[in-house]
N, C-alpha and C positions, 0 to 999 in steps of 0.2 A: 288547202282544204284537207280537213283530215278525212279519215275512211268514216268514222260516227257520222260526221256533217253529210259526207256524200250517202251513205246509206238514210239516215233524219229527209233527204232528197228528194230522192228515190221513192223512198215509202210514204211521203207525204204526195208526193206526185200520182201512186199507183190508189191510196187511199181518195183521194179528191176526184180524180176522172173513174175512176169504179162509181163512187157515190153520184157523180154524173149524169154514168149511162144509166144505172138503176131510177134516179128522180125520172131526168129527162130525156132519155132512151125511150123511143115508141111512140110519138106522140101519133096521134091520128087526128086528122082536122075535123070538121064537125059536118063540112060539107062537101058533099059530093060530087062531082059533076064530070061534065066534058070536061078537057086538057085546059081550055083557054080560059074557066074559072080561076080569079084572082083570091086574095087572101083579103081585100080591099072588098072584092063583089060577095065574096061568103060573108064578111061581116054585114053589109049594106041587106041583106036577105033575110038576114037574122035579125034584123034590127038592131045591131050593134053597133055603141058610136065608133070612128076610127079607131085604130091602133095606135097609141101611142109612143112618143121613143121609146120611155121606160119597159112597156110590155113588148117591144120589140128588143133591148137590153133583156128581159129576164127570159125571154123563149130563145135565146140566141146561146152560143157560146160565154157571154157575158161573167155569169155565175162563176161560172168552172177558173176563169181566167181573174178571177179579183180571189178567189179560195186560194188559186195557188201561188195567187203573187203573194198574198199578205201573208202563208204558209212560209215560202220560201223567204220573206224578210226576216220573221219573228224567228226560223231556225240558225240562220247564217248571224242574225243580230244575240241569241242567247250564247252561240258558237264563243262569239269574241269576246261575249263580257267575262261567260268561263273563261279562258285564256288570260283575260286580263288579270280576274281575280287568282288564277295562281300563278304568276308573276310573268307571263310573259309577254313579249309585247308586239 
């Protein structure tokens, strides 16, 4: 791995978890209660149907973790076709 690829890395890492915490950093829930309210009984209060996997995937670390897989493919994958295309192998 050259220093461009590792720093391309790095700063795509530092870029995607900043954007992160500014989306999804802070959330606050909508209900309030004693300790032993669930997230299950705030929806059920509100009238909200369940929580779904998906909305459970996107309030979750989910996001952050598909940004910097597919970051870290597409950098390490344009790395070697460079390489390739100037003759090395």
């Amino acid at each position: 791995m050259t220093r461009g690829v590792a720093v391309a890395l790095v700063g795509w890492t530092a870029l995607a978890s900043g954007w992160f915490v500014l989306v999804y950093g802070g959330q606050v829930h909508g209900c309030l209660g004693p300790l032993s309210v669930t997230p299950e009984a705030c929806r059920a209060a509100l009238g909200l149907p369940p929580e779904t996997d998906w909305e459970r995937f996107l309030a979750g670390p989910g996001p952050l973790v598909v940004a910097l897989v597919v970051g870290w493919v597409a950098i390490v994958s344009v790395a070697r076709w460079r390489r390739r295309q100037r003759g090395g192998l």
